[in-house]
FIGUMI-845466 format. One line per 4 residues: number of its first residue (from 1); for each residue x, y, z of C-alpha. Coordinates in steps of 0.1 Angstrom, whole numbers, m for minus. Example, Ala and Ser with C-alpha at 12.3 -4.5 7.8 and 13.67 -1.06 7.14 Angstrom:
2
1 = 123:m45:78; 137:m11:71
***
This chain:
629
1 = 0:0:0; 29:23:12; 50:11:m19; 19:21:m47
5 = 14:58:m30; 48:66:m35; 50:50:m71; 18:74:m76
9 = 32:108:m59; 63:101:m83; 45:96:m115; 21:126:m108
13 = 52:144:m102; 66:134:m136; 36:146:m152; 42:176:m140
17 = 75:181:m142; 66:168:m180; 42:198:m184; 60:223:m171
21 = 95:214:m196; 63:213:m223; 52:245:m213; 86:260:m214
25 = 99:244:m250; 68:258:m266; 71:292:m246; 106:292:m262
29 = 99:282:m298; 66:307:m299; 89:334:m280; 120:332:m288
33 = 132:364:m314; 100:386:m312; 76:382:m283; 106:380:m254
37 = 115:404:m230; 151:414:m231; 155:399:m193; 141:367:m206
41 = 169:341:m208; 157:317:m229; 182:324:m257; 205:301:m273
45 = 233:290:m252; 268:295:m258; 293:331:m266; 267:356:m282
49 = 284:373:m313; 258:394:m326; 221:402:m306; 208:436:m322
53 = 202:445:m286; 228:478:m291; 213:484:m328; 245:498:m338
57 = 245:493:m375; 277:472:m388; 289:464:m360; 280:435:m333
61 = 277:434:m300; 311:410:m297; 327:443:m310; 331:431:m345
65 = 320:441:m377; 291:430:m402; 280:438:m437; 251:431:m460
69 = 255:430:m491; 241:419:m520; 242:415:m562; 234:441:m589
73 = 198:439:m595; 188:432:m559; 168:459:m535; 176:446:m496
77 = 170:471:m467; 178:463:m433; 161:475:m399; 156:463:m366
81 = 124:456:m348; 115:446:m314; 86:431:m294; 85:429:m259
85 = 120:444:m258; 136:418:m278; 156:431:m309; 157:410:m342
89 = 173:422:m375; 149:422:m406; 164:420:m441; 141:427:m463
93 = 150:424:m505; 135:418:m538; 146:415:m570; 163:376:m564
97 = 154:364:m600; 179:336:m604; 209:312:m590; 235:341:m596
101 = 216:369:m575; 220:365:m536; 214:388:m504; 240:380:m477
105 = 250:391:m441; 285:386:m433; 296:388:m397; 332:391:m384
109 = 340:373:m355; 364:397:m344; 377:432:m359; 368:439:m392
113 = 361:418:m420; 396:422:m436; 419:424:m409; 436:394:m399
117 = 425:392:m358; 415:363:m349; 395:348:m323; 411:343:m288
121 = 425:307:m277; 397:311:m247; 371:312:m273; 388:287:m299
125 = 394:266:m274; 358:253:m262; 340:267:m298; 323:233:m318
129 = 301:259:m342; 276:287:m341; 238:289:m335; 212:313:m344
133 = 179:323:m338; 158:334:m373; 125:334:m384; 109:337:m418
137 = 72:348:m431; 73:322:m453; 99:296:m454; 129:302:m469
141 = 163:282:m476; 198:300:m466; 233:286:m470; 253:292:m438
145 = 289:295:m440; 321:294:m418; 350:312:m435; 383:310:m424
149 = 412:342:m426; 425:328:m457; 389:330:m467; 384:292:m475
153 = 350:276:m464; 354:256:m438; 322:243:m432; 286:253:m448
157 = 251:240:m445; 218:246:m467; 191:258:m440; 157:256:m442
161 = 140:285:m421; 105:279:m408; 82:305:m416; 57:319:m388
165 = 79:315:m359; 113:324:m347; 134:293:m343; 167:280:m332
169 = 190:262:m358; 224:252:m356; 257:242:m374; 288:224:m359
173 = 322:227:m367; 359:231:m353; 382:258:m366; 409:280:m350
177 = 412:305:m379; 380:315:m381; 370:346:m397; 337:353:m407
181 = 306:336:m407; 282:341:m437; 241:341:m445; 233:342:m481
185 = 201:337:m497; 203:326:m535; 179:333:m561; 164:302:m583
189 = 149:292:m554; 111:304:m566; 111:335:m543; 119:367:m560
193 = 110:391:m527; 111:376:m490; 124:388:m457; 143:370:m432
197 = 146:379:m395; 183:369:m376; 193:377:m341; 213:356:m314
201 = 238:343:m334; 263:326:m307; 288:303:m308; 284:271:m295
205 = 303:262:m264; 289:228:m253; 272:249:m223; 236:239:m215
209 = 219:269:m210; 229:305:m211; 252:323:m193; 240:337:m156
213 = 262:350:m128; 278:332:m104; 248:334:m74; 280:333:m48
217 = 288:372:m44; 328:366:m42; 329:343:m71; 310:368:m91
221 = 333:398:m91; 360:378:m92; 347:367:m127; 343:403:m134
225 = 375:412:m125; 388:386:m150; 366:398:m179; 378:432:m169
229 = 415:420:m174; 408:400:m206; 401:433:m226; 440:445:m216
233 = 452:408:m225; 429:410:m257; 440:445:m272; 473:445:m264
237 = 493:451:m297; 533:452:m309; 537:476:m335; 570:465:m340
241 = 596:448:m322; 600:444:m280; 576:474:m283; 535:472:m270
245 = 506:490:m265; 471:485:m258; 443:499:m277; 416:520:m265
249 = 389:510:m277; 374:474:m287; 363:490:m323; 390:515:m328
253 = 422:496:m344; 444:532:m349; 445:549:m311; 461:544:m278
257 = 450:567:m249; 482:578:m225; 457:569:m192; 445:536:m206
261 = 485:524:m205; 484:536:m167; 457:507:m163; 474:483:m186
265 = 501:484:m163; 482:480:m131; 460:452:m148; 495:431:m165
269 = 505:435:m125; 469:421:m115; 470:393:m142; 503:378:m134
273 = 489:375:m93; 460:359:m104; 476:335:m127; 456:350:m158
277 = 491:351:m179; 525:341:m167; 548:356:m149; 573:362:m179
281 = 541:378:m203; 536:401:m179; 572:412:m176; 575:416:m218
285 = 543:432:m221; 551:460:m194; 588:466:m200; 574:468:m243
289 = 549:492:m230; 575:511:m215; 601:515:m238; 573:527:m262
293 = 566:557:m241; 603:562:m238; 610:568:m277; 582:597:m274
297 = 595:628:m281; 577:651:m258; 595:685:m258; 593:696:m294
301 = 557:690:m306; 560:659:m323; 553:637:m287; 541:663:m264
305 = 556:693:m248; 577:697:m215; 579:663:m212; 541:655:m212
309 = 534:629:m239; 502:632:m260; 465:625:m251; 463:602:m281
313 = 485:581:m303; 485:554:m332; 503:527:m325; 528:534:m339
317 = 538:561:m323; 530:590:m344; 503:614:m325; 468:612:m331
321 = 452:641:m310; 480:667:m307; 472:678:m275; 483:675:m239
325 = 463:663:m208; 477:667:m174; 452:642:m158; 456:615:m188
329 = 497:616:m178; 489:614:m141; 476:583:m145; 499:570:m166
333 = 527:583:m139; 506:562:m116; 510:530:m130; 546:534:m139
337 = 550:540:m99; 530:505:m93; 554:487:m119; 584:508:m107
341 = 575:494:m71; 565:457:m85; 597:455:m104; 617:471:m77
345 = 648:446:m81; 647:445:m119; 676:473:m127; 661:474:m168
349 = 627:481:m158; 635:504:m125; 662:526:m149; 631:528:m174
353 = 603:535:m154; 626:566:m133; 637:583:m162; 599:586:m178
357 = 586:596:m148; 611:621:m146; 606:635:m179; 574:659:m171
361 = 585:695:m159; 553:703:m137; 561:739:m129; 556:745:m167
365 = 514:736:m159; 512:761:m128; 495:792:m135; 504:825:m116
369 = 474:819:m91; 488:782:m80; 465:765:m99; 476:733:m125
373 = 466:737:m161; 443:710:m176; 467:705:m205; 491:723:m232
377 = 482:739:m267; 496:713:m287; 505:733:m315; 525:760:m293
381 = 529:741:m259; 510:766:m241; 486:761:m210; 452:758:m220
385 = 431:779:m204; 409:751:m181; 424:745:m147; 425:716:m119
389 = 415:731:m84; 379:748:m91; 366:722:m74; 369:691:m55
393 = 373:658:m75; 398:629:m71; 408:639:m108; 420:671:m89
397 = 439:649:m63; 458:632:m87; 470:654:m106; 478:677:m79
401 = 495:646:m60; 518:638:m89; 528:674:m100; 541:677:m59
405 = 559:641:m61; 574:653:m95; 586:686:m87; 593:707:m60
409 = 565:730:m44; 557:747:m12; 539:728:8; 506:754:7
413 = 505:737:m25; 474:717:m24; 449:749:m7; 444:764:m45
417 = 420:735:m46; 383:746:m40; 362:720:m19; 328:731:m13
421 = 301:710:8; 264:699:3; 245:676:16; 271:663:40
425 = 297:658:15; 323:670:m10; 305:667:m45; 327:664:m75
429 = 328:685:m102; 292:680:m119; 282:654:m86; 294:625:m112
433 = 305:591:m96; 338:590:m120; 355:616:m98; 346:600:m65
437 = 374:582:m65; 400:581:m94; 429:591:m62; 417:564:m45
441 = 421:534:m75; 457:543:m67; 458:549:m31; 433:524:m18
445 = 403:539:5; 420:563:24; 405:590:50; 389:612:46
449 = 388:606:9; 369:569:21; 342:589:39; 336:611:18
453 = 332:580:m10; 306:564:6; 283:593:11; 286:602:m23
457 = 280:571:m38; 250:563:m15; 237:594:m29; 245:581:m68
461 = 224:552:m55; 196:565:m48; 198:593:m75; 200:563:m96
465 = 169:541:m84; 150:571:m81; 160:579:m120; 150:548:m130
469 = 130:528:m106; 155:497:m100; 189:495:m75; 214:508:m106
473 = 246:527:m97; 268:547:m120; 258:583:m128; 295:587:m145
477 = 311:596:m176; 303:574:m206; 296:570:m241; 253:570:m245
481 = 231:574:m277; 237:598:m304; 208:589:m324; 174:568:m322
485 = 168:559:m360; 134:556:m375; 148:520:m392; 152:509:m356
489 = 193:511:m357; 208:531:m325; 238:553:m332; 261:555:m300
493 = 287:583:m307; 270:612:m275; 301:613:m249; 284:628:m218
497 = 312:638:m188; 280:655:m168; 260:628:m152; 253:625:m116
501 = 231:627:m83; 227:660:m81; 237:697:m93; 264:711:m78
505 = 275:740:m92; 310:751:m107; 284:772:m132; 266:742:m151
509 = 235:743:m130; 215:730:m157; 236:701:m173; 233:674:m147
513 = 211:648:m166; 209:608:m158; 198:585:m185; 229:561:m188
517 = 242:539:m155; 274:524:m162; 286:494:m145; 317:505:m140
521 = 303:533:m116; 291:510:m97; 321:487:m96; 339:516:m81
525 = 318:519:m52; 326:483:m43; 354:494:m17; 328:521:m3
529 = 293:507:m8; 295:469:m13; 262:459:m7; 248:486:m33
533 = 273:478:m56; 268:441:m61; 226:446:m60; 236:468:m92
537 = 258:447:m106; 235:418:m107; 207:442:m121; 224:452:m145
541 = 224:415:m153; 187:407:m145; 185:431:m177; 199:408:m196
545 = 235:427:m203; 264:405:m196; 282:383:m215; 309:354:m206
549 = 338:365:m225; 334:407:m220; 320:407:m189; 289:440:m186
553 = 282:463:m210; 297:498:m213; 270:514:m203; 231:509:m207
557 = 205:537:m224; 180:535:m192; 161:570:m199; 149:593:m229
561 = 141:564:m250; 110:567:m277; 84:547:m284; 96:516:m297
565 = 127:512:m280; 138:497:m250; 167:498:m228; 199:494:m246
569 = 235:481:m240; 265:498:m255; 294:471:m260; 322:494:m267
573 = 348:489:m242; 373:513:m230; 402:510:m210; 398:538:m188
577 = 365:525:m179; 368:487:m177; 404:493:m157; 391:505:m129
581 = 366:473:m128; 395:455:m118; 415:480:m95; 382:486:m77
585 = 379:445:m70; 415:439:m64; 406:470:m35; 381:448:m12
589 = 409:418:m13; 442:416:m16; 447:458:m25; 479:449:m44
593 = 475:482:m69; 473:506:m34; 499:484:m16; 524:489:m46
597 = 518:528:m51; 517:536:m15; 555:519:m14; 567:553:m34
601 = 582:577:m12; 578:602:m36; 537:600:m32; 539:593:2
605 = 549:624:10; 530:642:m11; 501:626:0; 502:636:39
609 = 505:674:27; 469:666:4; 450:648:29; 465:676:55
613 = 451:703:34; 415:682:22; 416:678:63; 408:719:69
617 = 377:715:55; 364:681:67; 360:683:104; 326:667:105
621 = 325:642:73; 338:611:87; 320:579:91; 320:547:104
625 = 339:522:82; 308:506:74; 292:485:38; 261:506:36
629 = 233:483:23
***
């Protein structure tokens, strides 16, 4: 009797486990592509490549390029539509009259299409092929295509897309010089005019279901931290021999940024702890890095002036953006002190590292009021006329902390900077989270810089929720929308520098907007604000914005969207943004970065005279060293 009821409790559970995998299969195959949130996860499993959910026309969300194109004769236009938040593109054509007419999409799987980068070994690696998500009004045959760099087929199949629904198809293969992947429809097929509908193309890892965080907090940023220091590994580039850099941006082939190879340093340093890349990489890749800043000529022109090097640069060498930024070299400065420190028995790299950051001639970027100059005319070497000091940010710090440790000054040097309370802090420069605390990323949380963090990101949180009605962080400086396009395509291009919790005044009353969180604000506030930090990290993921290979998004478009749009994630990764990711992380364990920097004697000292003259004003900010939920 016992023995039947349980036989009968385990078959009616069955059934209704059977009924609810039912349920969910056909929820998937009705929903996947154009009735599915964006926070859904039913999606195919494995690396996505291309989503349309940042709409940016050409170019995919893996940071890699696509083109349609098509034979003489044929009409084909492109858009993207969405239902429910889910972002499909539609390529529409007519014309397709016989076997030699085709329409094609052809998608890069990294760079552009005629370059020769390749796909990473941690993507190689564990890739067995590609699938895609596409749908058809009526059904329609494509020949899918794997290419390889010397443009050889390596593998191609003859598809046969369902019409009515959106559905999930698939092709295997194995192939380390993968280059692009191609969709062609061919004419002669007895449809002159059709449209097809692709999203979620993704290649095909073995993995069961898509990609979700890790649910145990420590384990999760320590995978971010490791995305965050893949981009450095990834971009890094030798533009000719025992010489590297490391791009700054994922899409843009042709510029370095001076600050970004102050992170590169810190995150080579980072890499090699954590067992990322070997001891020896790391090494080559920082002394290369460093010798390429030493053949810059930065007294004439050519390089920079008085010894400051360029904003921008190709790799090469030759400058890009002819002009000179005094905060872009102090963080550079900075992470040739951590590598000075790290390498602190290695005579090549020490000898190196000395001489460059002896090179700058600071007393050239004081004004007659004491004030440091934002940067140099770099056609005639002169100060610009924007200054440090007007008020507080950790931008300020910096760069006033490196112009003392470089040169000498009286040590009144540090009171030209304005600091100016409200609401029971010391807002930065617009109230923006990107200057809370760009000193600290060096220094580690230090009072009463620390206190003054965690108010002001508390107040970035709830500026942020109260924005957008869900626990984001990051009211910071980062590329947003440019454009919403009546084809559905997004253009990203708008740099804003002025978002924050509130307006605080050095004239730009009006200017303080919030439409775009970034995750990297909130990563920052993880040695301030832990609990709020990880809450918006994982909601940044409950929106369906994060990916196994690159980690979160950029930023995401939360606010002034139109009708038709939802939320949307820009991919494009930068190194001054996705640096700090990592510095921030390495902060709440084992501080290595602050450890390193805080062994220079040189900032040492200068930093008892800042915090000394930040102290005059601060009698009543500091707070219990406490993770405010």
């Amino acid at each position: 009797m016992g023995d039947s009821k349980v036989i009968k409790n385990m078959i009616l559970m069955l059934i209704c486990v059977s009924l609810i995998c039912f349920h969910a299969q056909s929820t998937f195959a009705k929903d996947i592509g154009l009735n599915q949130s964006a926070s859904m996860v039913n999606k195919p499993a494995g690396i996505p490549l291309f989503t349309c959910d940042q709409a940016m026309y050409g170019w995919t969300e893996y940071n890699s390029a696509y083109e349609i194109n098509h034979s003489d004769g044929v009409e084909v236009q492109a858009r993207i539509v969405r239902d429910s938040g889910n972002a499909m593109m539609k390529i529409a054509y007519k014309g397709l009259a016989d076997s030699s007419q085709y329409v094609r999409l052809d998608i890069s799987v990294r760079g552009k299409l005629d370059d020769d980068l390749l796909l990473p070994t941690e993507v190689t690696d564990v890739v067995k092929g590609i699938c895609f998500a596409a749908k058809t009004h009526r059904s329609e045959t494509i020949l899918v295509q794997a290419i390889d760099l010397e443009g050889q087929v390596i593998k191609e199949k003859q598809i046969e897309v369902i019409s009515g629904i959106a559905d999930i198809y698939q092709m295997d293969f194995i192939c380390k010089r993968l280059k692009k992947l191609r969709f062609q429809i061919e004419g002669g097929y007895g449809t002159e005019s059709g449209e097809i509908l692709i999203d979620d193309v993704v290649f095909n890892d073995g993995s069961a279901r898509p990609f979700a965080l890790p649910s145990d907090d420590q384990e999760m940023l320590e995978w971010v931290k490791k995305t965050s220091l893949g981009y450095f590994i990834r971009e890094y580039r030798s533009p000719r021999p025992n010489h590297g850099v490391v791009l700054e941006m994922s899409r843009d082939h042709d510029r370095v940024s001076l600050s970004g190879m102050g992170y590169a340093f810190a995150a080579y340093i980072m890499a090699e702890n954590d067992g990322v890349i070997g001891d020896d990489i790391a090494r080559n890749r920082i002394l290369s890095m460093l010798r390429w800043l030493d053949d810059l000529n930065c007294f004439d022109g050519s390089g920079g002036w008085h010894g400051f090097p360029f904003h921008y640069f190709y790799p090469d060498g030759r400058a890009k953006w002819p002009d000179v930024s005094t905060i872009d070299w102090a963080i550079c400065a900075a992470g040739i002190r951590v590598v000075r420190q790290h390498y602190i028995e290695d005579d090549e790299i020490v000898e190196l590292a000395t001489r460059l950051l002896e090179r700058a001639d600071w007393s050239k970027a004081i004004d007659v009021d004491g004030k440091v100059a934002m940067g140099f005319n770099g056609k005639t070497g002169e100060m610009n006329p924007y200054r440090w000091g007007l008020a507080f940010s950790e931008e300020t710090d910096l760069v006033y902390l490196e112009a003392f440790a470089s040169n000498e000054f009286g040590s009144n040097f540090f009171d030209t900077i304005v600091r100016k309370e409200k609401k029971g802090f010391f807002p930065s420069w617009f109230g923006s989270g990107f200057t809370y605390n760009w000193l600290q990323l060096w220094t580690g949380p230090i009072e009463p810089f620390a206190s003054n963090s965690r108010k002001a990101f508390t107040r970035d949180a709830i500026s942020a929720e109260e924005a957008f009605g869900v626990p984001l962080m990051g009211l910071t400086a980062c590329a947003t929308v440019h454009k919403f396009r009546g084809d559905g395509f997004i253009d990203w291009g708008n740099y804003i520098g002025h978002q924050g919790s509130d307006v605080h005044g050095t004239g730009f009353s009006s200017e303080v907007i919030r439409i775009s969180p970034a995750p990297y604000g909130a990563a920052l506030a993880l040695p301030f604000t832990r609990g709020r930090a990880i809450r918006a990290l994982r909601r940044f993921a409950d929106l369906g914005y994060v990916h196994p290979i690159l980690g979160f998004p950029d930023t995401v478009r939360m606010a002034d969207i139109p009708e038709g749009f939802g939320p949307a994630p820009n991919w494009e990764q930068v190194d001054i943004n996705i640096g700090p990711m990592a510095m921030a992380i390495e902060q709440i364990g084992a501080n290595t970065i602050g450890r390193l920097y805080m062994q220079d004697s040189e900032i040492v000292a200068a930093l008892d005279l800042l915090i000394a003259s930040f102290r005059k004003h601060t009698s009543s900010l500091q707070t219990p060293n406490s993770d405010e939920n």
